[in-house]
N, C-alpha and C positions, 0 to 999 in steps of 0.2 A: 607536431610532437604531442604525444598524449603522457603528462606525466605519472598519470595513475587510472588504471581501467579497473572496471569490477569483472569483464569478464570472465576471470578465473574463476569469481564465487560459484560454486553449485547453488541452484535455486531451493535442493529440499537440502532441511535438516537433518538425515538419517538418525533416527533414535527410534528401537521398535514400541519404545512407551507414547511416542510422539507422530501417530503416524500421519498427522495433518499439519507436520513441523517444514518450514521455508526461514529461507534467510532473504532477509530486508537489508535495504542500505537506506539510509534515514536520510530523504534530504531536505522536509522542513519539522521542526519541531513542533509541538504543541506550545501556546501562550504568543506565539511572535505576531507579528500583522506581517513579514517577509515572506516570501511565495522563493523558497530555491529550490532549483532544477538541479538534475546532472548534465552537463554537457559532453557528451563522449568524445567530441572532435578535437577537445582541447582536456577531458582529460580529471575538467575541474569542477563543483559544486558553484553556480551562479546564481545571485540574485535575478531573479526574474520578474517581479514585482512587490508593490507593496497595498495593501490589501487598504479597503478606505476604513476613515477613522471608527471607531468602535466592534471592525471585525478583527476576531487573531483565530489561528488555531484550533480546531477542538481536540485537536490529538495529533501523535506524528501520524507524521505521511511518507509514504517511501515507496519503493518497488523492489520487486522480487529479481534477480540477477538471472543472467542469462534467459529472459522470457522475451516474446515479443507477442502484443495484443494486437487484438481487432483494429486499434486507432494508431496502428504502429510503433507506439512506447514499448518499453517495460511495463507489465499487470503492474496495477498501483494498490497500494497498500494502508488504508486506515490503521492506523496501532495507536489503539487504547493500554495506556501506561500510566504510570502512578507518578512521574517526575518527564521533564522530557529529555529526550536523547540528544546529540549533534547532528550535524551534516554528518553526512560521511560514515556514520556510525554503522555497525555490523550487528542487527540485533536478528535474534532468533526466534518465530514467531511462530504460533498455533492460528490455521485458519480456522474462524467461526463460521464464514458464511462471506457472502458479500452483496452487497447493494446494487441492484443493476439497475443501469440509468444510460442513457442517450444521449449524445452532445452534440446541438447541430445535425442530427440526422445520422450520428454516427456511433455506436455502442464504445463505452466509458464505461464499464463497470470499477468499484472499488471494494478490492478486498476486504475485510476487516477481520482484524487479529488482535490477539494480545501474547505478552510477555509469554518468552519459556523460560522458567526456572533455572540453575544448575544446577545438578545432580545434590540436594542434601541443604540449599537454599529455600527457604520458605519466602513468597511470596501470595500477595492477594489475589493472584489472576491463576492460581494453580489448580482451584475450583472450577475456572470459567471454561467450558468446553463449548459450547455453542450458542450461537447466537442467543435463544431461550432464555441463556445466562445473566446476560445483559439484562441492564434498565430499561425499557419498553422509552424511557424519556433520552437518554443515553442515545439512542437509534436515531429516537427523532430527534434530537440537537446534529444531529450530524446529517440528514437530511436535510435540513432546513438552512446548515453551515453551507452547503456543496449546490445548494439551489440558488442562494442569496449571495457568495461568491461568484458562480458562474454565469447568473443575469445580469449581476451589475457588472460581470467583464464583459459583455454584450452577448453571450452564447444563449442559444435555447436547449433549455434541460427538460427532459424525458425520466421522469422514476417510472421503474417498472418493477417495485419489492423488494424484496429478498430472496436469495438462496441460502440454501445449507451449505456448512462445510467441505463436505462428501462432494456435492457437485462444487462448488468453489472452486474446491483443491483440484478438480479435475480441470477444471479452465485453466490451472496452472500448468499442468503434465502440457494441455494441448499448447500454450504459451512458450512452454520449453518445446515445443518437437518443431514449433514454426521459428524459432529462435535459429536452432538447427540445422533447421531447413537452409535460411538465409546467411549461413555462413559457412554452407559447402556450396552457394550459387546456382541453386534449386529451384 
């Protein structure tokens, strides 16, 4: 029994002001040292781990709805936010770019976005359009977050830069068409 799916969510935003707009489903917050997952079999947001002492968070974390990546997840989602969100949470995001990196011999890239406004809402991320945007330090805390997590869970990590937006969001499109794919048994 699955008491609640995201598959209904659309992966993009549609807004034509927003054309690198996606929806997130938030499943760890920024500031925690707890690692939650979705679990689709059952429907629910799980603790999956808890991170050792002096690491948490550097921003939420989430994935993009109906996608399916390279490593078989949902495309995963950095969001740089000014407060952090819940599990479960529905937020709407602008891709800047994303970090490509390698895990165990197997392509992990992570999105990273920030906040989209509502229509007439002022917010601080309403400026940030691409990566550029960002703090050059901002980048590297979160490097350095997803290296120093993923070795001490015993993984080998691969940075391989950044991308822009533009192609980002297009790994999203091909995320969603594999998504697709696999649920007309293709």
């Amino acid at each position: 029994m699955n008491p609640f799916s995201f598959d209904h969510i659309p992966p993009f935003y549609n807004d034509s002001d927003e054309p690198l707009g996606v929806n997130v489903i938030i499943e760890t917050p920024r500031g925690t040292r707890n690692k939650f997952a979705y679990k689709p079999e059952f429907g629910v947001i799980e603790l999956r781990r808890i991170l050792r002492g002096g690491m948490v968070w550097p921003c939420d974390f989430g994935f993009v709805p109906q996608t399916l990546a390279e490593d078989g997840d949902a495309i995963d989602m950095a969001l740089f936010i000014d407060e952090p969100c819940f599990p479960g949470c529905l937020a709407r995001v602008r891709v800047l770019g994303a970090l490509r990196l390698k895990k165990n011999g197997e392509q992990n890239d992570r999105l990273i976005g920030c906040p989209i406004s509502l229509s007439g809402a002022a917010s601080t991320w309403d400026d940030v359009r691409e990566l550029s945007d960002l703090s050059p330090r901002l980048l590297r805390e979160l490097e350095g977050f997803l290296v120093d997590y993923q070795t001490f869970e015993g993984n080998e990590i691969e940075l391989d830069g950044f991308i822009s937006g533009d192609e980002a969001f297009e790994n999203v499109r091909a995320a969603h068409r594999a998504w697709k794919e696999s649920q007309n048994g293709d």
